[in-house]
C-alpha positions as CSV (number, residue, x, y, z in Angstrom):
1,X,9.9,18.4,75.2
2,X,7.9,15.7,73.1
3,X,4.6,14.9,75.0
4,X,4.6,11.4,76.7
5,X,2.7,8.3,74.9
6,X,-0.9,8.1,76.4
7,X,-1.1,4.6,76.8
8,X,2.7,4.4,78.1
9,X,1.6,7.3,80.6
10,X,-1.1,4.9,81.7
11,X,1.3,1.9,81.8
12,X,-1.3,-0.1,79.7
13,X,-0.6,-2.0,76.0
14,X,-2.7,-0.1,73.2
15,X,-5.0,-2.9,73.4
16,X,-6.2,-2.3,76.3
17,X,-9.8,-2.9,77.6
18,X,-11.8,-0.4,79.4
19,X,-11.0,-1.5,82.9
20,X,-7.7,-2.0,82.7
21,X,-7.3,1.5,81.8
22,X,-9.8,2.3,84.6
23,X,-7.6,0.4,87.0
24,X,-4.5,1.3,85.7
25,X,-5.5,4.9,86.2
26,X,-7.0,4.5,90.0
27,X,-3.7,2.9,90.8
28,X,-1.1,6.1,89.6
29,X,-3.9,8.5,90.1
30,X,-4.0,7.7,94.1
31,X,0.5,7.3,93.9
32,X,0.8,10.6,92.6
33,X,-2.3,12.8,93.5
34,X,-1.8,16.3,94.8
35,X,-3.1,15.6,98.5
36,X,-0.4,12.6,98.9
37,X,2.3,14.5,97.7
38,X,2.1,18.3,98.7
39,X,4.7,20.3,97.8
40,X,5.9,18.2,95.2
41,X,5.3,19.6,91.6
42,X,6.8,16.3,89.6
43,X,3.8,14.4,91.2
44,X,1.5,17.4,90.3
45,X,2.5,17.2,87.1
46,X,2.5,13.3,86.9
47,X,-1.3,13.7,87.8
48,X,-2.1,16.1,85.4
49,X,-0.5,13.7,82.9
50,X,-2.5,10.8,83.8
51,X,-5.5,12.9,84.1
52,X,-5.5,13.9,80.3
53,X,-4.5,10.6,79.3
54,X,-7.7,8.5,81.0
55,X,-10.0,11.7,80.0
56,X,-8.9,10.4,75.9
57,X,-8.6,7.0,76.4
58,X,-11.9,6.4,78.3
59,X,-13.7,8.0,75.3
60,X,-14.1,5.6,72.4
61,X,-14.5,8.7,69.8
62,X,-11.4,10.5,71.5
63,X,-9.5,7.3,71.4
64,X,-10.3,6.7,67.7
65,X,-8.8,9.7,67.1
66,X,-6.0,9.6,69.3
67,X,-4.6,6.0,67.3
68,X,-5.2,7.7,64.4
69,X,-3.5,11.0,64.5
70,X,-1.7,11.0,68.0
71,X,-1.3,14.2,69.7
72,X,-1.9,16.3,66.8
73,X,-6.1,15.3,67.3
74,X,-5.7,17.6,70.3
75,X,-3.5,20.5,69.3
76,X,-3.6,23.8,68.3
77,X,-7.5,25.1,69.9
78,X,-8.5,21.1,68.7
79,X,-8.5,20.2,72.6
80,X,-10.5,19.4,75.3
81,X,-13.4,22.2,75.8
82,X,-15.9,22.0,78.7
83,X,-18.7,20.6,76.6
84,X,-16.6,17.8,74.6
85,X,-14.2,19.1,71.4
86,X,-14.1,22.5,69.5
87,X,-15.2,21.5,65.8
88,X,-15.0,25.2,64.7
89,X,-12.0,26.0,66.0
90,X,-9.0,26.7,63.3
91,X,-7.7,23.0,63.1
92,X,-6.9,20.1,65.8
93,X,-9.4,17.4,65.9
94,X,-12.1,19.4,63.9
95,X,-10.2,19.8,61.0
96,X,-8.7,16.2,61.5
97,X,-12.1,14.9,61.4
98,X,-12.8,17.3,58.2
99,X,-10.0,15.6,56.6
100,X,-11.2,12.2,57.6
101,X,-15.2,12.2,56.4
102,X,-15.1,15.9,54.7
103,X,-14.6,14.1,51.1
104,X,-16.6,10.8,51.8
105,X,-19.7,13.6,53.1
106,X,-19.7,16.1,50.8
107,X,-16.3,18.2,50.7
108,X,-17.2,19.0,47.0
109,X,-17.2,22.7,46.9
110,X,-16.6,24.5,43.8
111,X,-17.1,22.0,41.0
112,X,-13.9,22.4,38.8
113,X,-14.8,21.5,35.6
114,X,-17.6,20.3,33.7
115,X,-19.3,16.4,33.6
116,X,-17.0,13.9,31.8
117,X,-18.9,11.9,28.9
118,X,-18.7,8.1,27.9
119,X,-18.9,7.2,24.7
120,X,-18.5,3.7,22.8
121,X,-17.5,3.1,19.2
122,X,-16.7,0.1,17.1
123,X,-14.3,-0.5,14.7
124,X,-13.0,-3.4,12.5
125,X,-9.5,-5.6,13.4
126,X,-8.3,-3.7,10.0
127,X,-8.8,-0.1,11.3
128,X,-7.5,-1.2,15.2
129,X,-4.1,-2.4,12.8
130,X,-3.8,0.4,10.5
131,X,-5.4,3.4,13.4
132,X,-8.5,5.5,11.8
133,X,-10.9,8.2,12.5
134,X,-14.4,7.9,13.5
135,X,-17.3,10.5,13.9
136,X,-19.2,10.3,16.4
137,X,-22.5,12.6,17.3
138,X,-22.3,13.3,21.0
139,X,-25.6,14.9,23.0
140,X,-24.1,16.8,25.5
141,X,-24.2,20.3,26.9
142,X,-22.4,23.5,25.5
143,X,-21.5,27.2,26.1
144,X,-24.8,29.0,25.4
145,X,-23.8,31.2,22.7
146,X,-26.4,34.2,24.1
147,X,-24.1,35.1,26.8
148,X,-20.8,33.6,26.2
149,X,-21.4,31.2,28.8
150,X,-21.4,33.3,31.9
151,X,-25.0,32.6,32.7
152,X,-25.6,36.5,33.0
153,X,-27.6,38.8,30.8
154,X,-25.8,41.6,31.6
155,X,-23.2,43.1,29.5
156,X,-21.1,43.4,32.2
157,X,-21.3,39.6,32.9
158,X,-20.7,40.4,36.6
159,X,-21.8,38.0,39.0
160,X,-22.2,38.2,43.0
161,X,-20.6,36.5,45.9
162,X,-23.5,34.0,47.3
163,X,-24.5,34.8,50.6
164,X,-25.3,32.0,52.3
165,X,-21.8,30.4,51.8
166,X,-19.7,34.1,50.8
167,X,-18.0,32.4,47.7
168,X,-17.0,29.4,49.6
169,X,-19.4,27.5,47.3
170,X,-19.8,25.0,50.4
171,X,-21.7,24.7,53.9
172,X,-21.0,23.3,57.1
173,X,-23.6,21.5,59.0
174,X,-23.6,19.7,62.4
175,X,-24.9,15.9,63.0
176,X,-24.2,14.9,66.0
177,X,-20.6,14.7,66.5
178,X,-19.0,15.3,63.3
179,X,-19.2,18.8,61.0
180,X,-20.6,17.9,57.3
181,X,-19.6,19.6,54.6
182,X,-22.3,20.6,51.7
183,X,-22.1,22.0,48.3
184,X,-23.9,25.0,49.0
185,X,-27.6,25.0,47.7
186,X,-27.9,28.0,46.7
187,X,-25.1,28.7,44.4
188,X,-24.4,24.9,43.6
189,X,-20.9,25.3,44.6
190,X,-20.5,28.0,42.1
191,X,-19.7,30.5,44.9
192,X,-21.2,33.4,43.2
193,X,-25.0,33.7,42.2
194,X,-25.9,35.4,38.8
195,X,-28.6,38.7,39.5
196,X,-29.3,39.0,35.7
197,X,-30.0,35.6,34.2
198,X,-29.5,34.5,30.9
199,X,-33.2,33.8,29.0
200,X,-31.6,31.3,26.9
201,X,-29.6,29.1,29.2
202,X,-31.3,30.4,32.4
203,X,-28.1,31.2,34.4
204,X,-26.7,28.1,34.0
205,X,-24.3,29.7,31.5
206,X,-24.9,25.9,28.8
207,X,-27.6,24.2,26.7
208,X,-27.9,21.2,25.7
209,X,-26.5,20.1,21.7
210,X,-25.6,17.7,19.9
211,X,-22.0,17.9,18.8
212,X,-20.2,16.2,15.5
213,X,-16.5,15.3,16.9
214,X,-14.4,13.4,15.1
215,X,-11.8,11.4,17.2
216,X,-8.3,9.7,16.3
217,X,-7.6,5.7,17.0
218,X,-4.2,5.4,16.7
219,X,-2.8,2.3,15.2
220,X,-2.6,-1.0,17.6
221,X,-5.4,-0.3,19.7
222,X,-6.6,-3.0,21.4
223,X,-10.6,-3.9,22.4
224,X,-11.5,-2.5,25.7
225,X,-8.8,0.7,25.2
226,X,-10.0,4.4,26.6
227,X,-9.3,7.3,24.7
228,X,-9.6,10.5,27.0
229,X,-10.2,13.6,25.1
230,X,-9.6,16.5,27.6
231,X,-12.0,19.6,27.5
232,X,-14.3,17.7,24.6
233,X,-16.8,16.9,27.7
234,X,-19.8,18.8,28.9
235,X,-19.0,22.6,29.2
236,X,-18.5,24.0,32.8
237,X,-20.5,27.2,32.2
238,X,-19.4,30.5,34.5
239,X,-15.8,30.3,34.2
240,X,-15.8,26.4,34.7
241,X,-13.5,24.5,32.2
242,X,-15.0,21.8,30.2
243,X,-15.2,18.3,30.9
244,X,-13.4,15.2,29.7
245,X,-14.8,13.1,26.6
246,X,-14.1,9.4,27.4
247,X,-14.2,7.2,24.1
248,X,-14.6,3.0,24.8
249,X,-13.6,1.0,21.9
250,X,-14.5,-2.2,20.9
251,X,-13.1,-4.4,18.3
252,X,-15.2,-6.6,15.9
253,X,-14.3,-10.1,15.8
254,X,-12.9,-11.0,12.5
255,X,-13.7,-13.7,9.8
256,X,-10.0,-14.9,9.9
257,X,-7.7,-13.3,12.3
258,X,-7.8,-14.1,15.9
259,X,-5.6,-11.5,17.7
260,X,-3.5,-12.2,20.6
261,X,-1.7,-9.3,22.3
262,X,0.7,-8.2,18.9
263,X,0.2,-11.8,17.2
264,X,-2.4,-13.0,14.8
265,X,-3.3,-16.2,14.8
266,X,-4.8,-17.9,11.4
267,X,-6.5,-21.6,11.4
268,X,-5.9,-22.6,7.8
269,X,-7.5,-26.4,6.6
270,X,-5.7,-28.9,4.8
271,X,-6.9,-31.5,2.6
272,X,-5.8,-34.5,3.4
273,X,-2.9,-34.8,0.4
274,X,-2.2,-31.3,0.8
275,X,-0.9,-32.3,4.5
276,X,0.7,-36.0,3.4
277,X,2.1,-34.3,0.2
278,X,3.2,-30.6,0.8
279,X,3.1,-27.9,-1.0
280,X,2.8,-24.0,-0.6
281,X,-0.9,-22.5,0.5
282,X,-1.4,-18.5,0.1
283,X,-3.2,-16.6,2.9
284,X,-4.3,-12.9,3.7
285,X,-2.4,-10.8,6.3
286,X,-3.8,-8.1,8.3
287,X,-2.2,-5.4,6.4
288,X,-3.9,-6.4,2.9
289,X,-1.0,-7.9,1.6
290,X,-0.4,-12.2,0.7
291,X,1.8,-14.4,1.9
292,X,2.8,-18.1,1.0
293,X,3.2,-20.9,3.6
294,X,5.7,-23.6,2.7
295,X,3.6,-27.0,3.6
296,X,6.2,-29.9,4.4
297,X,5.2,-33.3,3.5
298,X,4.0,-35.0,6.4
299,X,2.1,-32.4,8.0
300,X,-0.2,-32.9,11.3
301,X,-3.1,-30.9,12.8
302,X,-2.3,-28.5,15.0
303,X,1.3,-27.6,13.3
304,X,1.9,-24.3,13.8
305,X,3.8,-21.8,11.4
306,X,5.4,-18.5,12.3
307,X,5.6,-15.4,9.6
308,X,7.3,-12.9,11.4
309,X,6.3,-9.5,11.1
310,X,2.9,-10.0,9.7
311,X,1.1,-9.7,13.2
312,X,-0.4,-6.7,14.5
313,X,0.9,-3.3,14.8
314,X,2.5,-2.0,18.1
315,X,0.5,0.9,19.7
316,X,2.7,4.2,19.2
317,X,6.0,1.5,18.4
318,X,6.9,0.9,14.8
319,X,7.2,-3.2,15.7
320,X,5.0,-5.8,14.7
321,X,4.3,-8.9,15.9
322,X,4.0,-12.2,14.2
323,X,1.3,-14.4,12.1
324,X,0.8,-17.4,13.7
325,X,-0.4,-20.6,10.9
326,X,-1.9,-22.9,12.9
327,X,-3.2,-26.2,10.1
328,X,-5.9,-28.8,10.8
329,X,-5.9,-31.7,8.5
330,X,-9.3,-32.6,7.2
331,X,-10.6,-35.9,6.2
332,X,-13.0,-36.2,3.4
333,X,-16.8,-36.9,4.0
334,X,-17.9,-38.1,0.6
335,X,-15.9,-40.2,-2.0
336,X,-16.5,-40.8,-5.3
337,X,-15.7,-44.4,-6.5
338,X,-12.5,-43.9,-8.2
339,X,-11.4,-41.9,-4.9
340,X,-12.7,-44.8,-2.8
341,X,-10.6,-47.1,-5.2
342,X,-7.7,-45.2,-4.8
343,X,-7.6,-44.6,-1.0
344,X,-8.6,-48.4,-0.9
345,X,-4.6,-49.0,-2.9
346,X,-3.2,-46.2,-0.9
347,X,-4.5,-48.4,2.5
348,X,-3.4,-51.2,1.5
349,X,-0.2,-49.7,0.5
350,X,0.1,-48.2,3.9
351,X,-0.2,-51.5,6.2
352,X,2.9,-53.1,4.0
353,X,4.9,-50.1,4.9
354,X,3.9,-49.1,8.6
355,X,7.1,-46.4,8.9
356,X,4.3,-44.0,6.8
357,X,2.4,-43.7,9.7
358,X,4.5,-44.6,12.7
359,X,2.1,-43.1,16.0
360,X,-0.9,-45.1,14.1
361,X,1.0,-48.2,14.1
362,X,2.8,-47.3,17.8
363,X,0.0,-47.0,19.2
364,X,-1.9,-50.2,18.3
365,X,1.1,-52.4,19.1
366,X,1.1,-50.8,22.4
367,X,-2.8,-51.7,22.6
368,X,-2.0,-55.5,21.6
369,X,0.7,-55.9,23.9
370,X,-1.7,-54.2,26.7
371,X,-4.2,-57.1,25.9
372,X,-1.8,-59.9,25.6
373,X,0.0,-59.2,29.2
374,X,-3.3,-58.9,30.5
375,X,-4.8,-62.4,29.5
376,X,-1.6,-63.8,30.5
């Protein structure tokens, strides 16, 4: 039969203080103890059942545990022992506690593989479009050739089981209440211990080099993108599998192209009659190529125009995004007199026929109206 809640054995809410499980407990513990009731087993049994509740709940670390894990913190040798809790015992709260600060504490053990390396490269927005493949010289640690990366100088390459921790490649220590768990210092987790070392790499079965890797960028990466190259870290030595080789790209800003997920944007200036007259303008795509944008008359700054498919490549998806034309109309800074002459015509041209430039003139009959109703 399933064991009894604590707190509903001591009739108290799980937030209860310390003295209302104190006087909760004095209450049944006088109702239904031994000398009040002899003969009567259910009342024995009631007392005992009170009795182990208070014992946890009265404990702050007990009843820590006992929210966390329920039951199961005391079970199976985990229990109550005359001098507090069993942490050696084959599971209940010692394991449960293991489980709990084991990792955060040092539950390393065994490494299993080698260290991972970081390393950044840059490319241009043309090789992030089109994907390319960089060299890159990485420092990092290898299998010493002199004994095949075993760490041992014998031919045999045998090693032995470490005997402070007996291959586990871990130790236990106590601090105060809680068991720590250590890589062991002997063997650095390795379990075994070499009895011949290597000359060359000392035991440690790797040296240090400088490799020449060359590494893939598929097409569409983005700035900021990880490439993880498994095995192409630092070698494990002894029987340990290599590490991970972790490549950070970055993306050069570009002359042109501003990219935006899989769109380019382009800012393109207009004179002045290219925008009131039309016409087409030619500009570079990402992918080498030209393409022609068809100006209407009449243009204004900040019109946008859309070439689809001229954007950036997809990563791994054949798709492309768009180009994105966005035009700013520029005003001249310096005339020359017939210019001056001309725009001085094409002004007074302009204020005989207002429907050329109908926000201009909008806007300042709005402004004289404003004025007028105001002095009125």
């Amino acid at each position: 039969m399933a064991k009894q809640d604590f707190y509903t054995t001591l009739g108290v809410a799980k937030d209860a203080s310390a003295d209302d499980l104190k006087k909760a407990y004095r209450k049944l513990a006088m109702q239904y103890h031994p000398d009040r009731n002899p003969g009567d087993k259910g009342a024995e049994a009631k007392f005992k059942d009170l009795s182990e509740a208070y014992d946890v709940l009265k404990d702050d670390q007990k009843r820590a545990a006992y929210d966390r894990f329920g039951h199961a913190a005391f079970e199976q040798g985990g229990g109550q022992q005359a001098g507090g809790f069993d942490f050696n015992a084959g599971g209940g709260l010692g394991d449960i506690f293991e489980q709990m600060f084991g990792q955060m504490a040092g539950n390393r053990g065994r490494p299993r593989q080698g260290n991972d390396i970081q390393q950044a490269v840059e490319i241009t927005l043309e090789e992030a479009f089109a994907g390319t493949k960089s060299t890159l010289r990485v420092p990092t640690r290898v299998a010493c050739e002199a004994c095949s990366g075993s760490g041992s100088a014998d031919a045999n390459k045998e090693a032995a089981t470490c005997v402070t921790c007996r291959g586990a490649g871990k130790v236990r220590a106590q601090q105060g209440f809680f068991t720590i768990e250590r890589t062991c210092p002997t063997c650095n987790g390795q379990g075994k211990t070499i009895r011949n070392p290597c000359r060359t790499c000392r035991g440690a079965g790797t040296v240090q080099r400088e490799r020449s890797l060359q590494v893939s960028i598929p097409a569409g990466v983005d700035d900021g993108t990880r490439i993880r190259l498994t095995g192409e870290g630092e070698a494990g030595g002894q029987g340990i599998r290599n590490g991970d080789l972790y490549v950070h790209v970055s993306v050069r800003q570009h002359e042109f192209f501003q990219r935006e997920g899989a769109h380019i944007l382009m800012r393109v200036p207009l004179r002045m009659t290219q925008a009131a007259l039309g016409g087409d303008v030619e500009v570079p795509v990402i992918d080498g190529t030209k393409a022609k944008v068809k100006i209407p008359p009449g243009t204004q700054t900040g019109q946008q125009f859309r070439l689809r498919g001229k954007g950036f490549s997809v990563l791994r998806n054949p798709a492309r995004g768009d180009m994105v034309i966005e035009v700013t109309v520029e005003t001249p800074q310096s005339l020359s007199p017939r210019q001056r002459e001309l725009l001085e015509q094409f002004d007074a041209e302009g204020q005989k026929n207002t429907k050329g430039s109908p926000e201009n003139e909008g806007f300042f009959a709005r402004m004289k109206e404003f004025f007028d109703g105001g002095r009125g």
